[in-house]
DRENFILUM-782013 format. One line per field, with one value per residue (C-alpha): residue number from 1; x, y, z; residue in one letter. Coordinates in Angstrom, 3 decimals, padded with zeros to 6 digits, always signed. Example, Ala and Ser with C-alpha at 12.3 -4.5 7.8 and 13.67 -1.06 7.14 Angstrom:
<atoms>
i	[1 2];
X	[+012.300 +013.670];
Y	[-004.500 -001.060];
Z	[+007.800 +007.140];
aa	[A S];
</atoms>
This chain:
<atoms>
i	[1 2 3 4 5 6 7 8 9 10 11 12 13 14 15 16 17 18 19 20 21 22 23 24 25 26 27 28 29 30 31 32 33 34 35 36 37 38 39 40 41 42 43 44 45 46 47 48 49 50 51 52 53 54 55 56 57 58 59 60 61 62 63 64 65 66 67 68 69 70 71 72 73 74 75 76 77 78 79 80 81 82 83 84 85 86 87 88 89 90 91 92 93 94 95 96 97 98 99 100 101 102 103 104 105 106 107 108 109 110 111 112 113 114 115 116 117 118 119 120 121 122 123 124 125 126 127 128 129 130 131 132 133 134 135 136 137 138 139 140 141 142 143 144 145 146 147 148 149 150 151 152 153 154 155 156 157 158 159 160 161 162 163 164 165 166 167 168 169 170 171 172 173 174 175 176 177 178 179 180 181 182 183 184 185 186 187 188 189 190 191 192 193 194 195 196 197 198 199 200 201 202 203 204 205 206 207 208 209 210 211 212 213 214 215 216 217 218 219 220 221 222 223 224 225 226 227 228 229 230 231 232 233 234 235 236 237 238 239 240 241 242 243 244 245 246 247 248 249 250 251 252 253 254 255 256 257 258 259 260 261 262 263 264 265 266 267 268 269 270 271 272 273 274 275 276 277 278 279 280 281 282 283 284 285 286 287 288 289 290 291 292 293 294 295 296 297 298 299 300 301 302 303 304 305 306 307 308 309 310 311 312 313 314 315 316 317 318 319 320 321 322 323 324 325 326 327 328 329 330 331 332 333 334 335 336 337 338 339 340 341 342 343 344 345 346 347 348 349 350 351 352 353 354 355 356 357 358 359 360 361 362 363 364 365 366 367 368 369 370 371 372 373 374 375 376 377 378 379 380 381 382 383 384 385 386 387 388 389 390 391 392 393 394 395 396 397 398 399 400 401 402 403 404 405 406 407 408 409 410 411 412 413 414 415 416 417 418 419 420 421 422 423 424 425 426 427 428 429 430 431 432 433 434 435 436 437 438 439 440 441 442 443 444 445 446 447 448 449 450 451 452 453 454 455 456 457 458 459 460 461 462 463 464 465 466 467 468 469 470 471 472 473 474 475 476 477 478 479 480 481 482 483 484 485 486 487 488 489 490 491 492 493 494];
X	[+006.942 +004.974 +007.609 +010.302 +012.868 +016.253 +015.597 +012.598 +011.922 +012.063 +009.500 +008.249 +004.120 +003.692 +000.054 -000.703 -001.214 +000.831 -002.451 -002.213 +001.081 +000.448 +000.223 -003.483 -005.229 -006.866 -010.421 -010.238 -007.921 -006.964 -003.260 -000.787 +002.068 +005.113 +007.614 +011.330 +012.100 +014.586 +013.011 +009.674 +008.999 +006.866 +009.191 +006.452 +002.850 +001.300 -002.198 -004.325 -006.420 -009.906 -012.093 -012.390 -008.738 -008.052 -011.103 -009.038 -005.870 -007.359 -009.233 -006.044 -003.916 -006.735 -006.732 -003.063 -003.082 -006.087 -005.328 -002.120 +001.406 +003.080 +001.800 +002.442 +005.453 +008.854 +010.182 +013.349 +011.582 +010.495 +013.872 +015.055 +012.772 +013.443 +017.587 +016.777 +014.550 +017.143 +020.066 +017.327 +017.369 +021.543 +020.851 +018.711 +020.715 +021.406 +017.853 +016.746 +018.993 +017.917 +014.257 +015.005 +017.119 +014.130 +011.203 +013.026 +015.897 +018.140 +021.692 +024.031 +025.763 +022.732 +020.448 +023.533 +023.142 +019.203 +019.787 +022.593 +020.333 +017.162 +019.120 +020.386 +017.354 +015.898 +018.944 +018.511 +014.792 +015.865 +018.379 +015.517 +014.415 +016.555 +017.954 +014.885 +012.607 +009.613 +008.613 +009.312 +008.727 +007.237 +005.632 +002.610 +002.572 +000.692 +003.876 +001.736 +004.377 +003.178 +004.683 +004.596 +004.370 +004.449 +002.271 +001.623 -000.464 -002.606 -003.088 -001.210 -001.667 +001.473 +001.447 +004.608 +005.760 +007.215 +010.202 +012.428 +010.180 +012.328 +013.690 +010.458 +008.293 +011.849 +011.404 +007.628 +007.477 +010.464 +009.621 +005.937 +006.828 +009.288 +006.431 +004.301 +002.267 +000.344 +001.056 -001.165 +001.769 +000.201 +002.412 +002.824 +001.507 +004.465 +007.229 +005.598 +008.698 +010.377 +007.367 +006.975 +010.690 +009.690 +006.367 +008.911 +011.475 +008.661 +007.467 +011.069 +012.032 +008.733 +006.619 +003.809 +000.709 -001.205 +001.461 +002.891 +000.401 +000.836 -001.447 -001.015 -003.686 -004.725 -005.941 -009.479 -009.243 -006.032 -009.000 -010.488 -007.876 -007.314 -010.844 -011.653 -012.260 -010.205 -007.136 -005.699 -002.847 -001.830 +002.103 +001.875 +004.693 +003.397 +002.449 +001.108 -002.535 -002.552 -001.581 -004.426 -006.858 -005.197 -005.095 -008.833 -010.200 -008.496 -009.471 -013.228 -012.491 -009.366 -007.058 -003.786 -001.520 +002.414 +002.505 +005.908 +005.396 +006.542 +009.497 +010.724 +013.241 +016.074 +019.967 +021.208 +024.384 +025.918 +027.974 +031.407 +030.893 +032.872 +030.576 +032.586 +032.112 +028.560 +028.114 +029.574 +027.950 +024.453 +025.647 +026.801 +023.570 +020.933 +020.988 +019.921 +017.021 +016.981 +015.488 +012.659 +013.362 +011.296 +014.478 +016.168 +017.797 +015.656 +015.497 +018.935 +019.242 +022.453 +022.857 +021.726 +025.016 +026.855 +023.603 +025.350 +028.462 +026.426 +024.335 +027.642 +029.344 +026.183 +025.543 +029.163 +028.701 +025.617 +026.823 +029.512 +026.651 +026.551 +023.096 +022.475 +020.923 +021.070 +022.958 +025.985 +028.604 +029.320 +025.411 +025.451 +021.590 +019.188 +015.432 +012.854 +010.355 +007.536 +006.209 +003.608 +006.655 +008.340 +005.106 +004.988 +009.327 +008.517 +005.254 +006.793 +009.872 +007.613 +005.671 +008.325 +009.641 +006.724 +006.916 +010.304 +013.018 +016.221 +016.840 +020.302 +020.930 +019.114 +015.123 +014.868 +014.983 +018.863 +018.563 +020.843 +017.822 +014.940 +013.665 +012.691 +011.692 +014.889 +015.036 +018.161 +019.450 +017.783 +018.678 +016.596 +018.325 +016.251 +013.523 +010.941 +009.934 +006.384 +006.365 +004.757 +008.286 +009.756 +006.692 +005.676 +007.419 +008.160 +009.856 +012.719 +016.050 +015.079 +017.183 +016.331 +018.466 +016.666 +018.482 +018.066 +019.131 +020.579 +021.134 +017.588 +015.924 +017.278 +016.121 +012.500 +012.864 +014.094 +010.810 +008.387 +006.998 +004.003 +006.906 +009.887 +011.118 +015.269 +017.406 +021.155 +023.506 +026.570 +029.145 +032.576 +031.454 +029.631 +028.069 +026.727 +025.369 +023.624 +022.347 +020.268 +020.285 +018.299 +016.387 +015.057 +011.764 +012.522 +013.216 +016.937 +019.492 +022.323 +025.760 +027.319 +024.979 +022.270 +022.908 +020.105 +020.148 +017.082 +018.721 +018.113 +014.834 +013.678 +010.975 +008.957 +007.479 +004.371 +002.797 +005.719 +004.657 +003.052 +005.377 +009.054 +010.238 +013.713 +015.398 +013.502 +011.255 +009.835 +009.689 +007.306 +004.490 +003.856 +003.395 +000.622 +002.086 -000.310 -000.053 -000.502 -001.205 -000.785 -003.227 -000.505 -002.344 -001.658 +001.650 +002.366 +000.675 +002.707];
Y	[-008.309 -005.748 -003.190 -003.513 -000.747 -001.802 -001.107 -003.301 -004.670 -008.521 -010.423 -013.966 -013.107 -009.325 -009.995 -012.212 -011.962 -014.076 -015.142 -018.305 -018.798 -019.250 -017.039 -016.388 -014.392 -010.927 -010.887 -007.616 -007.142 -004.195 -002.878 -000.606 +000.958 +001.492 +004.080 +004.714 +007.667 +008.850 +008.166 +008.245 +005.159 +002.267 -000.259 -002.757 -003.300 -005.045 -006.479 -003.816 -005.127 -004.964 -005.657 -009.401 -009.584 -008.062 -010.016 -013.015 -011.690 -011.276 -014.456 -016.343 -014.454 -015.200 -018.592 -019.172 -017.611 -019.247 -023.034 -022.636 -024.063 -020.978 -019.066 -022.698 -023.144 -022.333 -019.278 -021.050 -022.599 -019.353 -018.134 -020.924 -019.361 -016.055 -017.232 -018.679 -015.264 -013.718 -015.964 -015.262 -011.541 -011.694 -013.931 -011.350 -008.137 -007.291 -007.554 -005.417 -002.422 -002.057 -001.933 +000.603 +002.931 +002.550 +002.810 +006.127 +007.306 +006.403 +006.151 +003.097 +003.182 +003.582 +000.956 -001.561 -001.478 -002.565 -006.235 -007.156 -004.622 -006.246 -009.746 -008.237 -007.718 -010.978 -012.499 -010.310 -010.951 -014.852 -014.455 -013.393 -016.657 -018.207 -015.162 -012.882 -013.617 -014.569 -016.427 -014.539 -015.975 -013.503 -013.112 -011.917 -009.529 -012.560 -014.576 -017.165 -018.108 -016.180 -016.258 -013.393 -015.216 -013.140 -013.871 -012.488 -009.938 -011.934 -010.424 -007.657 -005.427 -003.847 -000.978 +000.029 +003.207 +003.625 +005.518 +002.614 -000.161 -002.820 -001.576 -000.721 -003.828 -005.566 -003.914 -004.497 -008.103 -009.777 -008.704 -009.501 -013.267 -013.945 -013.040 -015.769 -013.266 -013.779 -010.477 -009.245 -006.577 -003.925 -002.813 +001.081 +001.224 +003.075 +000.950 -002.878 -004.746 -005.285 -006.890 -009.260 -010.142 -010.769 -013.178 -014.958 -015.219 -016.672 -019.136 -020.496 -021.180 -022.805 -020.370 -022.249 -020.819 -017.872 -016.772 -013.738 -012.370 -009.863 -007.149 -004.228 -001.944 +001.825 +004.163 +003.065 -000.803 -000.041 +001.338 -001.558 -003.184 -000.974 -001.070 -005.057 -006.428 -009.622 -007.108 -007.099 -004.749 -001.985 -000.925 +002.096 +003.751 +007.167 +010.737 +012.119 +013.409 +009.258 +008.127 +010.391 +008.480 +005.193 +005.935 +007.029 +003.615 +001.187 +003.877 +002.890 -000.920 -000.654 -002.225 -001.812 +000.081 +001.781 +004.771 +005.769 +009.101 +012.225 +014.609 +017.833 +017.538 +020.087 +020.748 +022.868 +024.478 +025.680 +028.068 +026.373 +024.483 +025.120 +026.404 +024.871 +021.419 +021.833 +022.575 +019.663 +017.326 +018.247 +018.401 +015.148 +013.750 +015.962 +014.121 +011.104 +009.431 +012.752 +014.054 +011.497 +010.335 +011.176 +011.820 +014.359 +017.565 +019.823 +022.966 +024.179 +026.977 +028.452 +031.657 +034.982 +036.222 +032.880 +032.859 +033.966 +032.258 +028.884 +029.795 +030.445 +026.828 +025.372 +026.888 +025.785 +022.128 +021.791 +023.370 +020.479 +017.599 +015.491 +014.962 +012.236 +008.878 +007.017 +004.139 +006.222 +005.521 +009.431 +010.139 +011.842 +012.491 +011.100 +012.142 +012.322 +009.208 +010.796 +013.205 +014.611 +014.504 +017.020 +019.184 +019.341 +020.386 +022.893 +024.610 +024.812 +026.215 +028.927 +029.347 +029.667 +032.594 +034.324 +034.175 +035.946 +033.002 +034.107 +031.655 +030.793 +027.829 +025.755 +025.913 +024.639 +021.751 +020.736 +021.988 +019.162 +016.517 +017.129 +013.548 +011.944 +013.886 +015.784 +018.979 +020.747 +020.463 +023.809 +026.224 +028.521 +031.432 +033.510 +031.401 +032.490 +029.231 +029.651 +029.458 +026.511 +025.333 +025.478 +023.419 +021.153 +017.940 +018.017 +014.868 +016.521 +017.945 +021.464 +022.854 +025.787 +027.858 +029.177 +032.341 +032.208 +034.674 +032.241 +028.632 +028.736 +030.061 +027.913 +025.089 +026.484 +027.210 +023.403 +022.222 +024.359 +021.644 +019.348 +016.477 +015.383 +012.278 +013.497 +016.220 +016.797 +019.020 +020.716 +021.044 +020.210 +019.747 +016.164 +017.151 +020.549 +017.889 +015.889 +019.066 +020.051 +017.159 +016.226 +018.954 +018.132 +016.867 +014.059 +010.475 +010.076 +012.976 +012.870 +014.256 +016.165 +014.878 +013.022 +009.503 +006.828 +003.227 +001.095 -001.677 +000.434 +001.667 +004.353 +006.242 +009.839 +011.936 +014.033 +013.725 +012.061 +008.778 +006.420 +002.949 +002.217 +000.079 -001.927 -003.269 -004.860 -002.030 -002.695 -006.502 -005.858 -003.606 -007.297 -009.030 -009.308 -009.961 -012.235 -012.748 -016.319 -016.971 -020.621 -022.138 -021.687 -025.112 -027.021 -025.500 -026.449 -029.833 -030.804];
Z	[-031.233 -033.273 -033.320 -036.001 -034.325 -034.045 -029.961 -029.661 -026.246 -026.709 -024.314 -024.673 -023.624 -024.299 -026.009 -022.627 -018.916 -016.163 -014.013 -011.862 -012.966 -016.806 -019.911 -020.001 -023.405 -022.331 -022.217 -025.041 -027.937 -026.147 -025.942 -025.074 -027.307 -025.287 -026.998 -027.101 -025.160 -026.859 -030.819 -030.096 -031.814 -030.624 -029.073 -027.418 -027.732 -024.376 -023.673 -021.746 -018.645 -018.743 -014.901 -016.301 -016.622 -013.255 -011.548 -012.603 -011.294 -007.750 -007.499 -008.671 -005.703 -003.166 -003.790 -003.560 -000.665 +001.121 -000.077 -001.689 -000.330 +000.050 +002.971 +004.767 +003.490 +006.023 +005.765 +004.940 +001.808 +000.767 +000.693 -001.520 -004.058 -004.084 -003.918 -007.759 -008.372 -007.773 -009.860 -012.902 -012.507 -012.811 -016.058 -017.393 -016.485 -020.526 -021.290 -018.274 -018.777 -022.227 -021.425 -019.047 -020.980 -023.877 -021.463 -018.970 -020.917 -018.061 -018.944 -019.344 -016.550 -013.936 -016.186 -015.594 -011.691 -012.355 -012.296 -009.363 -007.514 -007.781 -007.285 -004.205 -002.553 -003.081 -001.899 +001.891 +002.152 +001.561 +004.445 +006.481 +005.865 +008.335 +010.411 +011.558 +014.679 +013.025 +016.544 +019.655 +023.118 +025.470 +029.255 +030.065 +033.097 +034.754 +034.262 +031.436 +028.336 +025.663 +021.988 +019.009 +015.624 +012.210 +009.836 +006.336 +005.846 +002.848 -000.319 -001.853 -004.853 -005.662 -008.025 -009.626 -011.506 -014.838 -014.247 -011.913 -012.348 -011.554 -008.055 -007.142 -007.767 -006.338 -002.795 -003.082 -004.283 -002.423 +001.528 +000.453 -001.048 +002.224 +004.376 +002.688 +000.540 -002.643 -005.145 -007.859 -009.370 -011.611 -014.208 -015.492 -019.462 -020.258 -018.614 -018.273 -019.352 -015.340 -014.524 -017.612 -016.799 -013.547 -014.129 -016.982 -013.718 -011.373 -014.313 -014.378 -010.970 -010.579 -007.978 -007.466 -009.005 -008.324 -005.938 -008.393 -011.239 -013.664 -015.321 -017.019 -016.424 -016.592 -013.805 -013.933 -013.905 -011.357 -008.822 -008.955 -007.810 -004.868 -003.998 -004.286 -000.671 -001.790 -001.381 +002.093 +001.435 -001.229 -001.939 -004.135 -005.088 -007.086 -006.575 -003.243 -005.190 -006.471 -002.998 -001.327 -003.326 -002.841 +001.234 +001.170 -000.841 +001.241 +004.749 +003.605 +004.297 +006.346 +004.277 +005.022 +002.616 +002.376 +000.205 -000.884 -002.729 -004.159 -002.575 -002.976 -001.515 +000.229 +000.178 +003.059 +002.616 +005.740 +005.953 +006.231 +003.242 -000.364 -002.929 -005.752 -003.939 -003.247 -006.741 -008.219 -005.980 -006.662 -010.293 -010.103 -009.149 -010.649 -014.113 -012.730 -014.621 -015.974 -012.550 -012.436 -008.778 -006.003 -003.636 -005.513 -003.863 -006.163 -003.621 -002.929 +000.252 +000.820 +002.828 +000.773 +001.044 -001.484 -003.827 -006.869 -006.395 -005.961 -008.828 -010.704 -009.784 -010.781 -014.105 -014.942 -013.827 -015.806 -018.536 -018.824 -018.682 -021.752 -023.534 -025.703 -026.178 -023.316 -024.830 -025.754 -022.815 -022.971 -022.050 -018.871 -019.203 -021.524 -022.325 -019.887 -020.345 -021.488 -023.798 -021.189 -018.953 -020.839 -021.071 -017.670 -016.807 -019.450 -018.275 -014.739 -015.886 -017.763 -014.427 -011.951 -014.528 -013.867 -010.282 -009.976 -010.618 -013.030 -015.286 -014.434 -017.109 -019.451 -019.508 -023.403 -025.583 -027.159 -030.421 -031.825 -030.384 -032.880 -031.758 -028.441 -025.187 -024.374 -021.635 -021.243 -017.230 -015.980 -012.872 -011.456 -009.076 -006.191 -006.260 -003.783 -001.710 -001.285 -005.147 -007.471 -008.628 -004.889 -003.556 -006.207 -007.378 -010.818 -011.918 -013.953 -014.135 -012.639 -009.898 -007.541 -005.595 -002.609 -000.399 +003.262 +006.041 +008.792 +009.443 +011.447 +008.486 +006.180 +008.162 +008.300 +004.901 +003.931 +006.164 +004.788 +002.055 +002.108 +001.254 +003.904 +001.788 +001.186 +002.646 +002.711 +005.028 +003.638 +006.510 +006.993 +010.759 +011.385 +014.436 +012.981 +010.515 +012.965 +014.966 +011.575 +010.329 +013.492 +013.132 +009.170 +008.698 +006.664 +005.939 +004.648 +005.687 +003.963 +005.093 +001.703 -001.084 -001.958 -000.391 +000.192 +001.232 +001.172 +002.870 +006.042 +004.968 +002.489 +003.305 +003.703 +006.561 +006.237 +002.816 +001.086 +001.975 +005.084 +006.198 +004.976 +002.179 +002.262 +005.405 +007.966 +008.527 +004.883 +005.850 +009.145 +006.902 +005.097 +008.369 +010.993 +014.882 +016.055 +020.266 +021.470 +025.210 +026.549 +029.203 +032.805 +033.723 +030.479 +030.832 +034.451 +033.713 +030.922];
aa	[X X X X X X X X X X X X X X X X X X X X X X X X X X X X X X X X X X X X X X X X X X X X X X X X X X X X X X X X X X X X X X X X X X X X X X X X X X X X X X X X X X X X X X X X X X X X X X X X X X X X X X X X X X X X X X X X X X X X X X X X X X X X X X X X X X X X X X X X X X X X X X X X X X X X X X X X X X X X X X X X X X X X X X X X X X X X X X X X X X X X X X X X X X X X X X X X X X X X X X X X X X X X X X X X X X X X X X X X X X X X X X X X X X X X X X X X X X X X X X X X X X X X X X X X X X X X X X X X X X X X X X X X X X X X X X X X X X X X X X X X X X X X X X X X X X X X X X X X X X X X X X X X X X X X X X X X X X X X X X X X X X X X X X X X X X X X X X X X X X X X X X X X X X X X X X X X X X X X X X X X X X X X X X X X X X X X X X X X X X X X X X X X X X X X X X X X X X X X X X X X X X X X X X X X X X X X X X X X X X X X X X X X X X X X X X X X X X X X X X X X X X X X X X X X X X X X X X X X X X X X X X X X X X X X X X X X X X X X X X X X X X X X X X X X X X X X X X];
</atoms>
């Protein structure tokens, strides 16, 4: 390790690629410091990816996938695989949540789920193994037997994003390896050390090589990858302007790709709903990864008439929200990940001042955190919804409360975004909740706070995103159905 810090991410290879499955030398003496978020001191130093690197990468993946074992491999066998992938992750569960509170500035208690969570996935996709229909006898309307086989889709370049790296390249990598995919997994230069956990995981349990390969790249190499014609499928989890880019290089060869991108996403309190428990439910939740999720309830409408007394509840809840480092067990919210991270909470903050928001709590830096990239939780009141901070996603802890005059224009107002990835419904009344719920243009509703569950499927509608990942909706966008019609005379002979 090149870092001395106390906090120092320990991995075996960080000066080395995992290509073909082995710890090759980078083609440059090229690197990347990774800092602390919450010191600002260099914790890790990996090997940046230059085009030889990620030429390598590729050509490794293709291979394994067009004369390797594993797309011919059982389903069945996969699974056995990914059951010791995900044994390793549970063995490695210490090490992970300490990268990620370093690398995000998440807090203990959410950096401890990283581990059984990504083991959990692995352990349904092997299920899937044995249990989903990956043959499926059929008719034609000629009455000839017909069968539906699934077959992976070839070659995927997963990209992954610093700020939950290990869920993320978890939902990507294990529905892809169950299908019988090879992976070339891109890591984020500010948050790299999931993936190297995960190539050390795939080196142990023997994945045969080629099958998983790991680079760590920036945004111009990372095109390349996108754009190689070796590449039969992209899973990009980002922001919507990366994702139009990403959508428009693989449109030019027709590549197939899932996009899983930003939100800004609403919280529609109806009018039947306590304001004190509305409050402390979105205050519960908004220092999560210090707002760096793409599903948080960021635009809160509530009827013009309760505005201040919502704005009230909420400036007292987050006023009672612990800041610190993230590995104090009191830490309610740590720093955001990045210092260009904070730049941009605090220059929207500035900007949706000058459009007319009140600046109901928060908007500055602690002044007890002269280190690392802290942001105080921050509330903005009558915040006009056509405004920058009502329509853009800012990855932080900024909360606006939005007035509306009815329940039908609180709706419209909850659906006028460019995003639909997360919603909620305030109501004591479940089927007022599924009447607007119903009526929300977006992927998860949740009923009284912000509740997800990739297991079913997590995904957005317009431009928060294009396929599902999780559940077996995130398991069919790494498959092709391929039709198979029998000769009726072989048939009949036979």
């Amino acid at each position: 390790m090149s870092s001395t810090t106390s906090r120092a991410i320990s991995l075996k290879h960080p000066d080395r690629f995992f290509i073909d499955g082995a710890w090759v030398k980078p083609s440059s003496d090229a690197t990347f410091a990774v800092l602390d978020s919450a010191t600002e001191e260099e914790c890790l130093r990996v090997a940046e990816a230059q085009s030889a690197d990620m030429q390598r990468a590729i050509s490794a993946a293709r291979r394994a996938f067009d004369e390797g074992p594993w797309p011919r491999l059982s389903p069945a066998e996969r699974g056995t695989y990914l059951r010791r992938i995900a044994d390793a992750w549970e063995r490695r569960a210490g090490s992970l949540a300490h990268s990620w509170m370093v690398e995000a500035g998440v807090v203990h208690g959410m950096a401890a789920t990283a581990a059984p969570g990504a083991a959990a996935v692995f352990r349904f996709h092997a299920d899937l193994g044995t249990s989903y229909a990956w043959e499926e006898p059929r008719t034609t309307r000629g009455g000839t037997p017909a069968l539906v086989v699934k077959e992976p889709v070839g070659v995927v370049a997963a990209i992954v994003p610093w700020n939950a790296p290990a869920s993320l390249l978890t939902h990507k990598a294990a529905p892809a390896l169950i299908a019988g995919c090879t992976l070339v997994l891109k890591a984020s230069p500010e948050a790299p050390s999931a993936l190297y956990m995960f190539a050390e995981i795939c080196e142990e349990v023997g994945l045969p090589a080629g099958v998983v390969n790991v680079v760590t790249a920036d945004r111009q190499v990372s095109e390349e990858l996108v754009r190689h014609p070796s590449i039969d499928k992209v899973s990009f989890t980002g922001s919507t302007a990366a994702g139009r880019r990403i959508a428009a290089a693989c449109g030019d060869r027709i590549a197939r790709f899932t996009l899983e991108l930003g939100g800004k996403s609403p919280a529609v309190i109806l009018d039947d709903y306590d304001i004190a428990k509305a409050a402390a439910e979105i205050a519960l939740y908004a220092p999560m990864a210090t707002g760096q999720v793409c599903a948080s309830l960021t635009r809160i409408i509530v009827d013009a008439r309760r505005h201040d007394a919502l704005v009230d509840a909420l400036a007292a809840e987050f006023a009672r929200i612990r800041i610190g480092d993230p590995f104090e067990v009191e830490t309610q919210m740590g720093p955001l990940a990045l210092d260009r991270q904070r730049d941009r909470v605090e220059r929207y903050i500035r900007q949706g001042q000058a459009d007319g928001a009140r600046l109901a709590y928060g908007g500055k830096r602690p002044a007890e955190m002269n280190r690392g990239y802290y942001i105080q939780p921050t509330l903005l009141a009558n915040v006009d919804n056509g405004s920058a901070v009502a329509q853009d996603e800012i990855f932080g802890p900024v909360i606006c409360v939005i007035p509306a005059t009815s329940e039908v224009h609180a709706v419209a107002l909850a659906n006028d975004t460019i995003y639909g990835l997360n919603s909620a419904v305030f109501t004591n009344d479940p089927q007022r909740y599924y009447a607007v719920g119903r009526q929300m243009r977006a992927g998860t509703v949740g009923h009284n706070g912000f509740k997800l569950d990739f297991s079913i499927g997590f995904g957005g509608f317009k431009q928060s995103g294009i396929g599902r990942e999780g559940g077996l909706a995130g398991l069919g966008a790494y498959l092709e159905p391929k039709t198979m019609i029998y000769d009726p005379q072989t048939i009949a002979a036979g």
